[in-house]
C-alpha positions in Angstrom: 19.4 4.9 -27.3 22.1 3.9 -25.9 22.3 1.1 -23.2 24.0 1.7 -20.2 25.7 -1.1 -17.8 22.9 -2.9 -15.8 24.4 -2.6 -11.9 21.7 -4.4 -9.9 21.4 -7.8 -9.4 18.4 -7.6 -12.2 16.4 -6.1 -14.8 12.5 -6.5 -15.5 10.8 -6.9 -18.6 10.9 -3.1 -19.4 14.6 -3.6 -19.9 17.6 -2.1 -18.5 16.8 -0.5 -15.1 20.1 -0.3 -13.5 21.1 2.2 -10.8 23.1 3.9 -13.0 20.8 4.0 -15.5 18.3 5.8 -13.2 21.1 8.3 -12.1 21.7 9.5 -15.6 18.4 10.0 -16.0 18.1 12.4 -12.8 17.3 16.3 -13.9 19.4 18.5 -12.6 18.1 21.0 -9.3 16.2 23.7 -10.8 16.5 27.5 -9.3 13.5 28.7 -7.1 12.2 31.0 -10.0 12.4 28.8 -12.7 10.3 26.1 -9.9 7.8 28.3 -9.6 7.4 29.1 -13.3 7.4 25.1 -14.3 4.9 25.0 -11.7 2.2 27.4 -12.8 2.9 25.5 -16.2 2.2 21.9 -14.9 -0.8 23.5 -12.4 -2.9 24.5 -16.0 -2.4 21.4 -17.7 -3.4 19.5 -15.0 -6.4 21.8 -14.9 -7.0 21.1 -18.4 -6.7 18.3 -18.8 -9.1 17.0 -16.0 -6.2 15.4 -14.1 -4.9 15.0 -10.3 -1.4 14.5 -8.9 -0.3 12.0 -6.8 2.9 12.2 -4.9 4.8 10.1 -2.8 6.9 11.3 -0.1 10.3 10.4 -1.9 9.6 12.3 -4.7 11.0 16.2 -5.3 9.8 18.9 -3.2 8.4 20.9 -6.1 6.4 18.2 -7.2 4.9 17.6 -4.0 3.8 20.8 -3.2 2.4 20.9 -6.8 0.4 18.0 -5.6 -1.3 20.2 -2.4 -1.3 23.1 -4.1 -3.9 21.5 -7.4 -5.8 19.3 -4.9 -3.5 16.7 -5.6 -2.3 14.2 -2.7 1.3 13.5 -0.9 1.2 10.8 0.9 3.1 7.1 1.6 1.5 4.2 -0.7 -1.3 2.9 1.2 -2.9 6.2 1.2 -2.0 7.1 -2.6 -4.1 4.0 -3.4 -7.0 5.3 -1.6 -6.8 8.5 -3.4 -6.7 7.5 -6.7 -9.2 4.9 -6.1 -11.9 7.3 -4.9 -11.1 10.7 -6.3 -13.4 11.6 -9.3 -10.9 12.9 -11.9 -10.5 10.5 -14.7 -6.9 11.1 -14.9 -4.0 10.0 -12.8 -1.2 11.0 -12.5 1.1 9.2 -10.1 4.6 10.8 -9.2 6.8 8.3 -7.8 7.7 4.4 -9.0 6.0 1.9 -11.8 4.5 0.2 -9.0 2.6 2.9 -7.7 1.5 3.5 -11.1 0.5 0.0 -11.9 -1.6 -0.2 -8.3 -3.5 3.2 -9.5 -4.6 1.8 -12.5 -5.6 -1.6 -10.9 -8.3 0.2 -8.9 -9.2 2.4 -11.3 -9.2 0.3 -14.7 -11.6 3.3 -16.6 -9.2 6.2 -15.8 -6.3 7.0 -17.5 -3.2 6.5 -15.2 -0.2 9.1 -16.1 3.6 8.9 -14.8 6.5 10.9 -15.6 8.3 7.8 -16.3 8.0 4.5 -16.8 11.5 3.7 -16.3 11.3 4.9 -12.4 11.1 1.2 -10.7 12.0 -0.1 -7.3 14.8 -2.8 -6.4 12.1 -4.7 -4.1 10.2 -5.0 -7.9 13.5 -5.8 -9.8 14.3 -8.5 -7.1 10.9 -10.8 -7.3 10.4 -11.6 -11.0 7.1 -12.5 -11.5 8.3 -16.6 -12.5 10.7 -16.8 -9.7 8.2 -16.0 -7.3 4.8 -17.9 -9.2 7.6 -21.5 -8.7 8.4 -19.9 -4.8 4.7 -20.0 -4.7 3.8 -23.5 -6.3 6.4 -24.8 -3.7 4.3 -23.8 -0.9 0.9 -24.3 -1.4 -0.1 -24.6 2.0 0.9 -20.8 2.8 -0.9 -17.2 2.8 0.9 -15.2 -0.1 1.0 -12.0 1.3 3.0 -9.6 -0.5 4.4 -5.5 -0.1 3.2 -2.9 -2.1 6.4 -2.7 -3.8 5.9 -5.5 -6.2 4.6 -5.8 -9.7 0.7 -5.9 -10.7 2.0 -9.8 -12.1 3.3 -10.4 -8.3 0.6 -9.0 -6.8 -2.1 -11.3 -9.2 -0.3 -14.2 -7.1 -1.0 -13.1 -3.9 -3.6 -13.5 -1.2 -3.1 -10.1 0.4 -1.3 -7.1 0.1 0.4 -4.7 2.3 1.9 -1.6 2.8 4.6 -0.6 5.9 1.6 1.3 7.8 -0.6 -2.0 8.1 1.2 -4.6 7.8 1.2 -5.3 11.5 -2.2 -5.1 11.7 -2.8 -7.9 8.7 -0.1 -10.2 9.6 -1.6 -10.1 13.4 -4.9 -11.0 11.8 -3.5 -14.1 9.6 -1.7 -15.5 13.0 -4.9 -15.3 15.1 -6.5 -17.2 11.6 -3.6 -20.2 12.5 -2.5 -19.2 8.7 1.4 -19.7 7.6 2.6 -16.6 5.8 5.0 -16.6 3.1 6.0 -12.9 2.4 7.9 -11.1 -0.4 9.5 -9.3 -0.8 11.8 -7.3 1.8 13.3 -9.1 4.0 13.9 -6.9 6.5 10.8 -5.9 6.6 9.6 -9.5 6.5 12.1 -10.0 9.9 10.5 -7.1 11.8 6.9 -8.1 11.0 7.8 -11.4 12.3 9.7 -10.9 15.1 6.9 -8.4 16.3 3.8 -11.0 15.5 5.4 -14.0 16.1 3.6 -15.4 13.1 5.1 -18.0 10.5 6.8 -16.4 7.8 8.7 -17.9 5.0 10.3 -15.4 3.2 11.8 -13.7 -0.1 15.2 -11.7 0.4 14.8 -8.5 -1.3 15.7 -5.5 0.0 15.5 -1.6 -0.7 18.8 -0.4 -1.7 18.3 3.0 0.0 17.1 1.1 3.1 19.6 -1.7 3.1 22.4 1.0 3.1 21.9 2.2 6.5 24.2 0.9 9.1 23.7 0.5 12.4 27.8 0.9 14.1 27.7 4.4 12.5 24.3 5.2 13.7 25.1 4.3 17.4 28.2 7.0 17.1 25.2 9.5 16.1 23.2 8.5 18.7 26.2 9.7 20.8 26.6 12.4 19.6 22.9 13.5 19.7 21.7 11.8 22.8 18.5 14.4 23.0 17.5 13.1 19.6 15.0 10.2 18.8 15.7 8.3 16.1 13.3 7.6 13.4 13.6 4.4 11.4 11.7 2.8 8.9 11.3 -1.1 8.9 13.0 -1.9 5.1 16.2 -1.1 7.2 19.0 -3.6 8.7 17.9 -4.9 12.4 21.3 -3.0 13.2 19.4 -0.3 12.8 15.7 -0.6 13.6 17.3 -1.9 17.2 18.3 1.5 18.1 14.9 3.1 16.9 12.7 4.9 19.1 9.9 4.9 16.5 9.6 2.3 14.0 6.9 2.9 11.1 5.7 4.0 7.7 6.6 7.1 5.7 3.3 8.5 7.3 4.1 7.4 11.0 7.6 9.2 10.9 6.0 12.0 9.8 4.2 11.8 12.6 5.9 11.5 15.3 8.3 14.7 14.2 4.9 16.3 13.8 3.8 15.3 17.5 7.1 14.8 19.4 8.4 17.1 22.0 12.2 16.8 20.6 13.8 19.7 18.4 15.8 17.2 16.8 15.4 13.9 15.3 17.3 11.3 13.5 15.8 10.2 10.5 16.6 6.8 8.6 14.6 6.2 5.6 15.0 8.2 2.3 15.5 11.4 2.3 13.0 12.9 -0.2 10.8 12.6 3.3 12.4 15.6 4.8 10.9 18.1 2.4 7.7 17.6 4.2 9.0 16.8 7.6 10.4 20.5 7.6 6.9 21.9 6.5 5.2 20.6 9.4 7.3 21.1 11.9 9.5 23.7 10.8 11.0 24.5 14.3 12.5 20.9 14.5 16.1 19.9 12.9 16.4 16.9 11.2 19.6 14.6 11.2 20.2 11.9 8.1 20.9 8.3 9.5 24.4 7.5 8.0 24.3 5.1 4.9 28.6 5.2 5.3 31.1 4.9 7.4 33.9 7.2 8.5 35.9 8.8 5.3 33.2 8.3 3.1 32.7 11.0 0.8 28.6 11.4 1.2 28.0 10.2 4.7 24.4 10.0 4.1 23.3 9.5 0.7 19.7 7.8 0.9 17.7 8.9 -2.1 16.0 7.0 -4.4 17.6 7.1 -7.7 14.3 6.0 -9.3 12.5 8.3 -7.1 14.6 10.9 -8.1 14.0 10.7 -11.4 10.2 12.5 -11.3 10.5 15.9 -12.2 8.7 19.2 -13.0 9.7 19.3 -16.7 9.1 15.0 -16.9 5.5 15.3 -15.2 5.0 18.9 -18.0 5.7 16.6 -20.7 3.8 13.4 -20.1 0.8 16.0 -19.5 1.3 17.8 -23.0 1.6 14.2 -24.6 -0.5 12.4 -22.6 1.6 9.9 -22.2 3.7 7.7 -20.8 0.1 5.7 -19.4 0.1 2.8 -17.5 -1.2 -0.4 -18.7 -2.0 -3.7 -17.2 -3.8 -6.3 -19.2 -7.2 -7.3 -17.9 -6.5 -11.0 -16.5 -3.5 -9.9 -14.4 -5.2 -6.9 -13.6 -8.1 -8.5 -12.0 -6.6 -11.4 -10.0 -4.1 -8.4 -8.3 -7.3 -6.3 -7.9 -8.2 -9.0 -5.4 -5.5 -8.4 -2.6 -5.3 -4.7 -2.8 -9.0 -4.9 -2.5 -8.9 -7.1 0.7 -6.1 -4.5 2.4 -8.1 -1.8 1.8 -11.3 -3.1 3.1 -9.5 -4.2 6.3 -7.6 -1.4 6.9 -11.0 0.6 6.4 -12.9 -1.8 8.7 -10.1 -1.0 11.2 -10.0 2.8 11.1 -13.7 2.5 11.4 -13.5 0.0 14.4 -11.0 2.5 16.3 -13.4 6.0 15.4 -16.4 3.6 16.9 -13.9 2.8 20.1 -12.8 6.4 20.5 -16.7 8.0 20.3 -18.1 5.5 23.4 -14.8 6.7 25.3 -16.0 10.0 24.6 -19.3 9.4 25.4 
């Protein structure tokens, strides 16, 4: 196979997984009828074969409804992990980036963990290589390692704690009241808005998202003007630029939400745009806007989509069913240390959702 020109600032140790790369590998739109036909397709091999989908947000429309429609699960990363983790099939298959893939079969070492690709990474991954960060590490000994979900399972094997977007608030807020200094990898942005709404010690890695990274904030205050009725809907891997002219900051799941819940018809939405598939199936009344990723004469003025995400596909999930194959694998020693921080967010997080049911019942009461 041919290599194709690596155009990020690096590769892994899967090889080549440019931009461009990823691009060249994205299917072209299939029609309605020829959807619902690779549909009923993937629906009986999943059925036979014993296995459940998992989708992420970004991924294509048709695969997530696939996902609903078989039992499957659509959701933002935090939550995919808990699926996989506690749903009975013995086969996973995980729709959206390596990492998410990797994380599955972490928690669930005996089942078999399916993804359309392998090749579908994440910049944030590509931009903390596993000995960069293990020396970052060793040079601050003293510090919490707490790191995003969008790492890889060798990253994660160094940390103390992981996070996703939905709690890391909550954790980081829970380390500061501990007195602990945090160092963070690997969005930076991220990292920023976590800090500057804890107030805790972070040292930090500078990755970013490149869909996230792209938004910018001078063309987003001219939308603002021109849609002054409409709240605008951020997520926290973007520029301060832009999360300083957010009315709702949060997770995948959060800016679902607050479409869902929000008395606006119209919204303006900045964080990848795979999200608005299901934005427009729960609140079908409400139009959504794209935050601009360009500025004036651009040719796309909003192009954020993952071209990693992208790559997941109807006819890419049908064939790693038939085959069985491409599975993820994570050898046992780096499997278990990462095991250990996933572990410790999802117990928290659990603890948490418990501690607010508990609240809620005595106000009830």
């Amino acid at each position: 196979m041919d290599r194709i020109a690596f155009d990020y600032t690096r590769q892994d140790a899967h090889g080549d997984a440019g931009t461009a790369q990823a691009w060249a590998q994205v299917p072209e739109p299939v029609s309605p009828l020829l959807a619902q036909t690779l549909k009923a397709e993937a629906a009986e091999l999943l059925k036979a074969k014993g296995a459940v989908l998992v989708a992420h947000y970004y991924v294509d429309g048709h695969l997530q409804d696939l996902a609903l429609e078989t039992g499957g699960c659509v959701s933002d990363s935090l939550e995919m992990a808990r699926f996989g983790r506690n749903h009975a099939a013995q086969t996973l298959v995980v729709a959206g980036v390596r990492f998410m893939g990797e994380t599955a079969k972490i928690l669930s070492p005996e089942k078999t963990v399916l993804m359309p690709t392998l090749e579908a990474t994440c910049s944030l991954d590509l931009g903390c290589p596993e000995a960069e960060f293990a020396a970052f590490c060793d040079a601050h000994p003293d510090r919490t390692v707490v790191v995003y979900a969008n790492t890889s399972a060798a990253v994660k094997a160094r940390a103390d704690w992981m996070v996703t977007s939905s709690c890391a608030l909550d954790i980081v807020n829970h380390l500061k009241s501990r007195g602990e200094k945090i160092l963070w990898a690997p969005d930076r942005h991220l990292g920023r808005y976590i800090q500057e709404q804890t107030g805790a010690d972070l040292l930090m890695w500078q990755g970013d998202c490149i869909v996230h990274n792209e938004f910018k904030g001078l063309e987003l205050q001219l939308l603002r003007e021109q849609y002054p009725d409409a709240p605008v809907l951020v997520h926290p891997e973007s520029p301060r630029a832009v999360v300083d002219q957010a009315d709702v900051v949060g997770s995948t799941s959060a800016l679902i939400q607050a479409v869902v819940e929000g008395q606006a018809q119209r919204y303006i939405v900045a964080t990848d745009n795979g999200i608005l598939h299901r934005m427009r199936q729960l609140a079908p009344s409400k139009t959504l806007i794209e935050a601009p990723t360009a500025g004036n004469g651009a040719t796309c003025k909003s192009c954020a989509h993952c071209p990693w995400m992208a790559m997941n596909s109807l006819r890419s999930l049908i064939e790693c069913l038939k085959q069985g194959a491409p599975a993820v694998a994570v050898d046992e020693d780096t499997r278990i240390r990462a095991e250990r921080c996933i572990t410790r967010m999802l117990d928290f997080t659990a603890a948490r959702k418990a501690q607010a049911a508990l609240a809620s019942g005595m106000g009830a009461a």
